[in-house]
VEXBAGU-84952 format. One record per residue (C-alpha): residue number from 0; residue in three letters; y, z negated, x. Coordinates in steps of 0.1 Angstrom, whole numbers. Each point is the difference from the previous one (the first is absolute). Layout:
@num:NUM residuo:ALA c2:Y c3:Z c1:X .
...
//
This chain:
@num:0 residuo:UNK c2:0 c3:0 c1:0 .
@num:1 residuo:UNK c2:34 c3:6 c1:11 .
@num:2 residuo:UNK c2:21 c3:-30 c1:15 .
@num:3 residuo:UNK c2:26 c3:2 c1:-23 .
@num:4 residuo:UNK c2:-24 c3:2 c1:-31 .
@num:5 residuo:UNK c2:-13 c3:-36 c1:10 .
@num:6 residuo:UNK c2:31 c3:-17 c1:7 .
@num:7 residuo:UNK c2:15 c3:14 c1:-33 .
@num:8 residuo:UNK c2:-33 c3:-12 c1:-14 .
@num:9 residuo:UNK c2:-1 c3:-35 c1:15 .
@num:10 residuo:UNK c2:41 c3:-7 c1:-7 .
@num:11 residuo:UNK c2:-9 c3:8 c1:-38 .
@num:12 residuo:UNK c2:-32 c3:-23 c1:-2 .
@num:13 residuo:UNK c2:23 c3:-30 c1:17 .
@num:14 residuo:UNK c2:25 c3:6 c1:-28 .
@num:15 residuo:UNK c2:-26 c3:-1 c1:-25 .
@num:16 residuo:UNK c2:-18 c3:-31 c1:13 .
@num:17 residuo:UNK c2:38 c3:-18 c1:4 .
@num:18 residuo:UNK c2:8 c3:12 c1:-37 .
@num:19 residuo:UNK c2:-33 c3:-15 c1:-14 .
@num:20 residuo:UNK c2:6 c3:-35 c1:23 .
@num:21 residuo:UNK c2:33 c3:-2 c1:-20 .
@num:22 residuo:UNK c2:-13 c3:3 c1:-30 .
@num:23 residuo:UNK c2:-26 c3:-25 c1:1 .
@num:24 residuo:UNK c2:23 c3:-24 c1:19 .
@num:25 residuo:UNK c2:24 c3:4 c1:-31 .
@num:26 residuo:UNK c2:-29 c3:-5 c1:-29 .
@num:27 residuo:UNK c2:-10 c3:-32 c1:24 .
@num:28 residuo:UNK c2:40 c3:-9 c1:3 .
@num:29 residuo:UNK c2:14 c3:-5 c1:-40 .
@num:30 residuo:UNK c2:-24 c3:-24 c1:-9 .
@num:31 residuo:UNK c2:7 c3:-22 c1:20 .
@num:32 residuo:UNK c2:36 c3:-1 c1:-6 .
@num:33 residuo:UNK c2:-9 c3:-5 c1:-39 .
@num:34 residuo:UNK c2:6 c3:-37 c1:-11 .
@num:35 residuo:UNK c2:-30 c3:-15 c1:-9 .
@num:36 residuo:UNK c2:-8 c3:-5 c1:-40 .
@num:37 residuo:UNK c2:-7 c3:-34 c1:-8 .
@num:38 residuo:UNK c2:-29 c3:-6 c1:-26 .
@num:39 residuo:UNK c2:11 c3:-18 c1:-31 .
@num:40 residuo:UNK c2:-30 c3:-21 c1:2 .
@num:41 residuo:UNK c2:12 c3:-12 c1:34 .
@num:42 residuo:UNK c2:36 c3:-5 c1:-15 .
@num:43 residuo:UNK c2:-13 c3:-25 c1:-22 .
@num:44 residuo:UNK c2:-22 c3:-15 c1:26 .
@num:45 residuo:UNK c2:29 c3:-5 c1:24 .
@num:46 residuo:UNK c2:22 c3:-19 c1:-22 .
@num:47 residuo:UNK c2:-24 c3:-18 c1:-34 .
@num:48 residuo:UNK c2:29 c3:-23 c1:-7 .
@num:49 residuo:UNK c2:26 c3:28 c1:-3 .
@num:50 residuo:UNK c2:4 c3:19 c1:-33 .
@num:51 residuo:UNK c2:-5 c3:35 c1:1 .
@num:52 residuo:UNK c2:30 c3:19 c1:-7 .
@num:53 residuo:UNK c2:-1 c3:27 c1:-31 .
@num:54 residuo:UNK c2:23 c3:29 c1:5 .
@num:55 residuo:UNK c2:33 c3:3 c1:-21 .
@num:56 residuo:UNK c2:-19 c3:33 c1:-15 .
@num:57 residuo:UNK c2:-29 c3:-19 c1:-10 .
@num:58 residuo:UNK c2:-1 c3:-10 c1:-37 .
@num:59 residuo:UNK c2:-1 c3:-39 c1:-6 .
@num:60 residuo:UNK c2:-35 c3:-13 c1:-16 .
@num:61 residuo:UNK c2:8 c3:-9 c1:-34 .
@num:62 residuo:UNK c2:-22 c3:-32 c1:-20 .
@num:63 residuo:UNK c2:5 c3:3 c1:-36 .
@num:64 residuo:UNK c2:-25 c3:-27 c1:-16 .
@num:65 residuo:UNK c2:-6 c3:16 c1:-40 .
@num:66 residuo:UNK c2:-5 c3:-25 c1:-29 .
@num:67 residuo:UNK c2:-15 c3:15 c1:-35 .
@num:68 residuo:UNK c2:-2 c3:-25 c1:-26 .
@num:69 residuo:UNK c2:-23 c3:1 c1:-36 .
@num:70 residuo:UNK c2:2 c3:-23 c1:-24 .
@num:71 residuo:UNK c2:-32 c3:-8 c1:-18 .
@num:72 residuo:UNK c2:-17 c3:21 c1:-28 .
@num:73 residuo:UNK c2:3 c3:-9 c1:-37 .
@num:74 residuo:UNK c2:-15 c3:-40 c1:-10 .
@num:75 residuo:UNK c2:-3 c3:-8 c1:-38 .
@num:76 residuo:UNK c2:28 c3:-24 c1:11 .
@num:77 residuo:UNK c2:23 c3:33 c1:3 .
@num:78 residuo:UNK c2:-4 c3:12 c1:-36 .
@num:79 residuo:UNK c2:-8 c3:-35 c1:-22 .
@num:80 residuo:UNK c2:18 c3:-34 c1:1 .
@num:81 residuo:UNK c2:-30 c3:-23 c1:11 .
@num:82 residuo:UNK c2:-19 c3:26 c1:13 .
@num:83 residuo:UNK c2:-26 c3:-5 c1:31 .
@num:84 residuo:UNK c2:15 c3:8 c1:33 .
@num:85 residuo:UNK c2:-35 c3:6 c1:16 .
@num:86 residuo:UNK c2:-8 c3:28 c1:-27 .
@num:87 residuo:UNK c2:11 c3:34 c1:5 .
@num:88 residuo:UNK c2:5 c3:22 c1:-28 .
@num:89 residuo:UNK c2:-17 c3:35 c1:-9 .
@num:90 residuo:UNK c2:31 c3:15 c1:17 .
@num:91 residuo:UNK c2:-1 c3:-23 c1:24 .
@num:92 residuo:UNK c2:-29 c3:10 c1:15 .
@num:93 residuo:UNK c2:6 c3:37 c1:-3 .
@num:94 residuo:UNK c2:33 c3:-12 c1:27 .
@num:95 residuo:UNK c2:-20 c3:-21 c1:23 .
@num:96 residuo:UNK c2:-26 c3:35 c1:2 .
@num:97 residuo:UNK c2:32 c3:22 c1:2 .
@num:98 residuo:UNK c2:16 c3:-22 c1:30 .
@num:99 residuo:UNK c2:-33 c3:-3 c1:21 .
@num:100 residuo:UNK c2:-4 c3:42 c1:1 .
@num:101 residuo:UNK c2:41 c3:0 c1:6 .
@num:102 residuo:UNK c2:-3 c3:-28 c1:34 .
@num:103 residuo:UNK c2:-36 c3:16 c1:11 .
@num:104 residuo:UNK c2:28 c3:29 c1:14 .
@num:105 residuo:UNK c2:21 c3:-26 c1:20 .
@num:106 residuo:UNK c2:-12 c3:-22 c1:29 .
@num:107 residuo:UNK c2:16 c3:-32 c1:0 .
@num:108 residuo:UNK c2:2 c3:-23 c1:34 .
@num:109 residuo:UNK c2:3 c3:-33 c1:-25 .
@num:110 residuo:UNK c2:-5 c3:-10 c1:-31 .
@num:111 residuo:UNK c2:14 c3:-33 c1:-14 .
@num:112 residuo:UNK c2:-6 c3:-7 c1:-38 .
@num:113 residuo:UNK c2:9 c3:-31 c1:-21 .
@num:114 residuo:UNK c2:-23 c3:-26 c1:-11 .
@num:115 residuo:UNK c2:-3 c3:8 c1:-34 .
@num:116 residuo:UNK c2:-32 c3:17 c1:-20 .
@num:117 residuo:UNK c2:16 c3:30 c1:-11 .
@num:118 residuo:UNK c2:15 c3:9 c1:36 .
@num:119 residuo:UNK c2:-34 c3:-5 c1:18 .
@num:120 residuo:UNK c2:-15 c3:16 c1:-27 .
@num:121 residuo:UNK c2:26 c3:31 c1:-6 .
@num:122 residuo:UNK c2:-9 c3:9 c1:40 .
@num:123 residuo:UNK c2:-35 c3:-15 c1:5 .
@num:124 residuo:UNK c2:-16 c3:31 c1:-7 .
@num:125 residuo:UNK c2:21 c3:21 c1:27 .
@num:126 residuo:UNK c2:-10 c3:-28 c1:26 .
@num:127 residuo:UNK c2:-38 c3:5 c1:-14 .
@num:128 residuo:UNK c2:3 c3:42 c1:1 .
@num:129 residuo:UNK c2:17 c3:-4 c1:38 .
@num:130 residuo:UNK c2:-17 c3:-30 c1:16 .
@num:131 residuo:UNK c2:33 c3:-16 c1:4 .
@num:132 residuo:UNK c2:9 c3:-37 c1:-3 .
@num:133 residuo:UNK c2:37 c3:-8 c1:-12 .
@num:134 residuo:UNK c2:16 c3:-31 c1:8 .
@num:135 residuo:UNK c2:10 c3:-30 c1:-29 .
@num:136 residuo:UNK c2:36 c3:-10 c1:2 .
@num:137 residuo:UNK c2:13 c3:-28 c1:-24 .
@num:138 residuo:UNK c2:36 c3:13 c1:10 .
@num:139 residuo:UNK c2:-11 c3:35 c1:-26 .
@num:140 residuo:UNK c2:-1 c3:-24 c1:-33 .
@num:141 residuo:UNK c2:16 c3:8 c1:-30 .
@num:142 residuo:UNK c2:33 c3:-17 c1:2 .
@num:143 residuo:UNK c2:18 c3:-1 c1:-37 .
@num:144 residuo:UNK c2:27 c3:25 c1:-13 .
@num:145 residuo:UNK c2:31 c3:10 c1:23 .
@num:146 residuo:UNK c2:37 c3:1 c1:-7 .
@num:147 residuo:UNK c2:9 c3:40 c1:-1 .
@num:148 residuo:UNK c2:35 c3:-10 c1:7 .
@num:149 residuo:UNK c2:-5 c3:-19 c1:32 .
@num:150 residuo:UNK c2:26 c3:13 c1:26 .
@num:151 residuo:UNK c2:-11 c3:-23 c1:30 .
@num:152 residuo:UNK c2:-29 c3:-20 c1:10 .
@num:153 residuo:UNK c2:-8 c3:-33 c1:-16 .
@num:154 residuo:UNK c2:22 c3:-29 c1:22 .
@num:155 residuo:UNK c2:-20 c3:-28 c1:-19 .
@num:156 residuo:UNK c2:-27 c3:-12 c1:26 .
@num:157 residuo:UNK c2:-37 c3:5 c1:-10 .
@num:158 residuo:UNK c2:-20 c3:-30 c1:-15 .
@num:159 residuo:UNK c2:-9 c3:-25 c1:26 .
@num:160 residuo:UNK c2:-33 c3:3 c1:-8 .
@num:161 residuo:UNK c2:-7 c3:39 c1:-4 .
@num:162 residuo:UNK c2:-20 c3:5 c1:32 .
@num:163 residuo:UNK c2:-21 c3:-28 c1:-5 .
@num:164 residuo:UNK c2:-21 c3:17 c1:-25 .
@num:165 residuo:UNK c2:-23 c3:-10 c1:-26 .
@num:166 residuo:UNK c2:-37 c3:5 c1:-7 .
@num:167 residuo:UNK c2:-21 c3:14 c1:28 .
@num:168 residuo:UNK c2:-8 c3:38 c1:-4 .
@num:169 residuo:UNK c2:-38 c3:2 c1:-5 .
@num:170 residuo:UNK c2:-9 c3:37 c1:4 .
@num:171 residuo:UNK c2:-37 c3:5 c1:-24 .
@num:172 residuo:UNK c2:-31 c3:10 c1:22 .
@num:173 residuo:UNK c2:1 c3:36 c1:-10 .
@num:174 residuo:UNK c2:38 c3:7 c1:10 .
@num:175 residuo:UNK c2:-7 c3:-19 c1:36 .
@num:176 residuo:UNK c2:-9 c3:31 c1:15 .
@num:177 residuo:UNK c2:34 c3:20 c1:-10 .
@num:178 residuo:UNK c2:28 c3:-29 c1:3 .
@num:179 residuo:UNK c2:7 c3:-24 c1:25 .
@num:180 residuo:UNK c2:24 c3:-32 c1:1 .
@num:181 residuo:UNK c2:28 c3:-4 c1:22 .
@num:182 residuo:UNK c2:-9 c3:-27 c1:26 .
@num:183 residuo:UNK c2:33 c3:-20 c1:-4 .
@num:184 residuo:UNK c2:15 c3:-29 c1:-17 .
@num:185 residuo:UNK c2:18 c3:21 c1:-33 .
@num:186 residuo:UNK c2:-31 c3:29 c1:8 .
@num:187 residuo:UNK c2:-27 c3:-19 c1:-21 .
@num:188 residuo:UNK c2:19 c3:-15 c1:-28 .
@num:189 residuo:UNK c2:17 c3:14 c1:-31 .
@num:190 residuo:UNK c2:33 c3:-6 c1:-5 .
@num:191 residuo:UNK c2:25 c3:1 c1:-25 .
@num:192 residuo:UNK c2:34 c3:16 c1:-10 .
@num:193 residuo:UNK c2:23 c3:-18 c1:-19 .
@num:194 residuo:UNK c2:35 c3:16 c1:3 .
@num:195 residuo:UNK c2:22 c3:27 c1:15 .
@num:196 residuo:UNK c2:-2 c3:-17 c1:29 .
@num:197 residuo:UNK c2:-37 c3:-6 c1:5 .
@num:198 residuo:UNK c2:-6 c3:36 c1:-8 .
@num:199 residuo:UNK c2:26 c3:13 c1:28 .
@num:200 residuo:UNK c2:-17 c3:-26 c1:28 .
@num:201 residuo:UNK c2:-34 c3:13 c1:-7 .
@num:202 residuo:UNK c2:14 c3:37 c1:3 .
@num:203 residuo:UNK c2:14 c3:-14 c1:31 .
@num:204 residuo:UNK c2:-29 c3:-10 c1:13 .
@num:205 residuo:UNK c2:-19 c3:28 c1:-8 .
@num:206 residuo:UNK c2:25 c3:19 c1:21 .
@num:207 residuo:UNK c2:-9 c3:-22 c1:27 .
@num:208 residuo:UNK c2:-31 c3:2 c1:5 .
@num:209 residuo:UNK c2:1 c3:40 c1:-4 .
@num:210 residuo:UNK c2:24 c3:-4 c1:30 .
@num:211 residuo:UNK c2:-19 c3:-23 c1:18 .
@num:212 residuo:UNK c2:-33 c3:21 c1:1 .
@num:213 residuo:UNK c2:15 c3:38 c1:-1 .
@num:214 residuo:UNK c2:30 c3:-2 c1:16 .
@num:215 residuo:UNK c2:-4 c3:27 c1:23 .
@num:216 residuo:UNK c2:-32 c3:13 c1:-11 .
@num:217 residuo:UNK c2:8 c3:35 c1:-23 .
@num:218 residuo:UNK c2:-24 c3:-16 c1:-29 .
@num:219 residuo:UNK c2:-5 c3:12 c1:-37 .
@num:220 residuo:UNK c2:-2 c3:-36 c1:-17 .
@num:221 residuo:UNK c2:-14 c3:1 c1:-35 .
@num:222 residuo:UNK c2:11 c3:-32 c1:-22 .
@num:223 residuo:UNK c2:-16 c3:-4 c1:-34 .
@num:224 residuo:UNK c2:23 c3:-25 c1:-25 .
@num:225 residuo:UNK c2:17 c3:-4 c1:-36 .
@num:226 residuo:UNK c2:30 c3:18 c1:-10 .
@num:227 residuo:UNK c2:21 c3:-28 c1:-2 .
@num:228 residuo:UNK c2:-6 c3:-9 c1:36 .
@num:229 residuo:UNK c2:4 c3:32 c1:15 .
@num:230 residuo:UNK c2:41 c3:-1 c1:-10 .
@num:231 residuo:UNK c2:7 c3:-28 c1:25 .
@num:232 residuo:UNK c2:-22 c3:14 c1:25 .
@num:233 residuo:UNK c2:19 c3:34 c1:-2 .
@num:234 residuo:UNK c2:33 c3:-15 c1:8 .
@num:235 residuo:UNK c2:-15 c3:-21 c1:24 .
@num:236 residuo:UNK c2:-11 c3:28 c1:20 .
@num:237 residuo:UNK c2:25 c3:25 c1:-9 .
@num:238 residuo:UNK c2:32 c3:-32 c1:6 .
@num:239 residuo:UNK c2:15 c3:9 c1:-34 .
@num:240 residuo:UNK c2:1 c3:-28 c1:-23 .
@num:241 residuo:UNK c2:13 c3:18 c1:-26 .
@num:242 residuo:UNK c2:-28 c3:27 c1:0 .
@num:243 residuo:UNK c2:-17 c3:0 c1:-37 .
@num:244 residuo:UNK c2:-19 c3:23 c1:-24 .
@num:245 residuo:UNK c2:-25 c3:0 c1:-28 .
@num:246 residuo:UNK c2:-30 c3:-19 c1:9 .
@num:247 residuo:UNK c2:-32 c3:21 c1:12 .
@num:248 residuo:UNK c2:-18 c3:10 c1:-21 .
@num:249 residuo:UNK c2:-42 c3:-11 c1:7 .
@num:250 residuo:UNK c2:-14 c3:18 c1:27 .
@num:251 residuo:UNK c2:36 c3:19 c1:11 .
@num:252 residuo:UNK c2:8 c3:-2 c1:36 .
@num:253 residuo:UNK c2:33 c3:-1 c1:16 .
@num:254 residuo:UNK c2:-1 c3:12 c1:40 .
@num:255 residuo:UNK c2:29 c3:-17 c1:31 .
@num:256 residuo:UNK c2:3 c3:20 c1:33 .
@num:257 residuo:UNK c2:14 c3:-20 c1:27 .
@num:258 residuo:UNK c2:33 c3:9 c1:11 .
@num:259 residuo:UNK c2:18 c3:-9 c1:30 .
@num:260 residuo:UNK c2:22 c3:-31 c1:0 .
@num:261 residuo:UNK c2:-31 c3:-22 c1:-14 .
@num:262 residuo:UNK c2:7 c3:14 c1:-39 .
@num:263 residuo:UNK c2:-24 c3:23 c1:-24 .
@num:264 residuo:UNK c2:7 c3:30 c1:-18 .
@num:265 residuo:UNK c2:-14 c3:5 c1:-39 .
@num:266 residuo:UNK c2:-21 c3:32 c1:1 .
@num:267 residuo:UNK c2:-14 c3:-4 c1:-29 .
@num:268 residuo:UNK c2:3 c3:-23 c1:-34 .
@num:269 residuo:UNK c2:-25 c3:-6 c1:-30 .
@num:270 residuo:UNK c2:-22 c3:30 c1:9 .
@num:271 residuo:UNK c2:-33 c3:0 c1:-9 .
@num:272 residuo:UNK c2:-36 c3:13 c1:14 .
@num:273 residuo:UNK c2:4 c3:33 c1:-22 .
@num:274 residuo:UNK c2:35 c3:6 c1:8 .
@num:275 residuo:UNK c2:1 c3:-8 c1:39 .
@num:276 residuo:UNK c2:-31 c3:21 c1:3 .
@num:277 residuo:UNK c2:-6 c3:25 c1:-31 .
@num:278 residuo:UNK c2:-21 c3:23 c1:23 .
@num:279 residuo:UNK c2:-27 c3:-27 c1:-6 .
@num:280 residuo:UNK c2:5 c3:5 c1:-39 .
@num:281 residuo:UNK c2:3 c3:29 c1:-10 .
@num:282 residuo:UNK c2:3 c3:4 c1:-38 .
@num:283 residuo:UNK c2:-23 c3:19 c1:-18 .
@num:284 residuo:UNK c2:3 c3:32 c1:-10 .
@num:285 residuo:UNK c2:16 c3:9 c1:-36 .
@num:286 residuo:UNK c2:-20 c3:14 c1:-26 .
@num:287 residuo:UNK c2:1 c3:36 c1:-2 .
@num:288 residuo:UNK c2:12 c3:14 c1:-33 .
@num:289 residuo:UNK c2:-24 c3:18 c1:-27 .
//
């Protein structure tokens, strides 16, 4: 080969071989340079005691605890002066079989119901269909009529005696397996409503001990009462003591969302199974024309 062919040949390899030695010195080069990501997991590890910081972008976790309420289905006691309390009537009945299809399509984290037969019996047969086991609170009992002008809490002080309670709850064999006492002092007793004032403490207290075991915990709460008591309750939770409306009607529901600044909002008032949930009943067809 001719001399100038191979030193033409050999410049152009060196060239070659110094381009390639760049390159790779380069690709080995920007890594190195990058800052280092730092695992999340070993954030945490780094610093437990700290709180981790949430972006301004990020939205805020929201707890909103839901409370329904149903008053009982229909005793003889409803429709007849002296009538038996622990007797439904015909339609009765038909409400406590409407209102155990309506609840089978909510799940409920609680369920606190007031001593009386015809509360344990309006939801015993949800509990029964759903294996749950509600909760007995003496605070639920029917409390008397309300004032519909009321503009402000009662100031007169509850009777000194309200929380000490009465006769002991005894829950029959068969209902053991679906309702449970409260293990504390006012828990196992029933107690008794004698006034305004009486009425807003136990709605009070109710309020209480719906704070004191959901406060934070997003839960649908199902409470099971009379009509009568549910009025306090509502402007309990909602803080508007001069909230009122027609009693509920058996086996109606009203429904609270929490809100922020520790208050309810009414969704819903009066409503029964068939009207909160009339894809469950549907009517029947009419009859077609001759």
């Amino acid at each position: 080969m001719h001399p100038r062919k191979n030193a033409f040949t050999f410049i152009v390899t060196l060239v070659v071989i110094s381009i390639i030695t760049l390159l790779i010195a380069l690709a080995l080069l920007i890594p190195a340079c990058a800052p280092a990501a730092t695992p999340v997991a070993a954030t945490v590890a780094a610093a437990p005691n700290e709180a981790l910081l949430i972006p301004d972008s990020a939205p805020a976790a929201t707890m909103t605890n839901t409370v329904y309420f149903v008053r009982h289905a229909q005793c003889l006691s409803n429709v007849q002066k002296g009538g038996s309390a622990t007797t439904f009537t015909p339609g009765g009945e038909k409400q406590v079989q409407s209102l155990t299809t309506a609840l089978q399509t909510l799940k409920f984290d609680f369920i606190a119901v007031s001593p009386a037969w015809r509360t344990r019996h309006t939801i015993l047969p949800y509990l029964k269909a759903t294996g749950q086991v509600a909760e007995i609170w003496p605070e639920l009992i029917e409390t008397g009529k309300n004032d519909p002008a009321q503009t402000e809490f009662p100031k007169d002080p509850p009777s000194a005696t309200l929380f000490e309670g009465g006769a002991l709850i005894v829950l029959p064999d068969e209902e053991k397996p679906f309702f449970r006492l409260r293990q504390d002092g006012s828990g196992q007793k029933m107690l008794n409503s004698s006034n305004p004032a009486d009425a807003q403490a136990l709605a009070r207290k109710t309020e209480e001990l719906i704070r004191a075991r959901f406060g934070l915990k997003d839960a649908t709460i199902l409470l099971v009462g009379h009509g009568n008591s549910s009025i306090p309750l509502l402007r309990q939770l909602m803080n508007n003591p001069s909230f009122t409306n027609k009693p509920l009607e058996n086996t109606c529901l009203w429904v609270l969302r929490e809100q922020t600044g520790d208050s309810f909002m009414l969704e819903h008032y009066n409503k029964g199974p068939r009207a909160m949930f009339p894809e469950l009943f549907p009517k029947p067809p009419l009859p077609s024309l001759p």
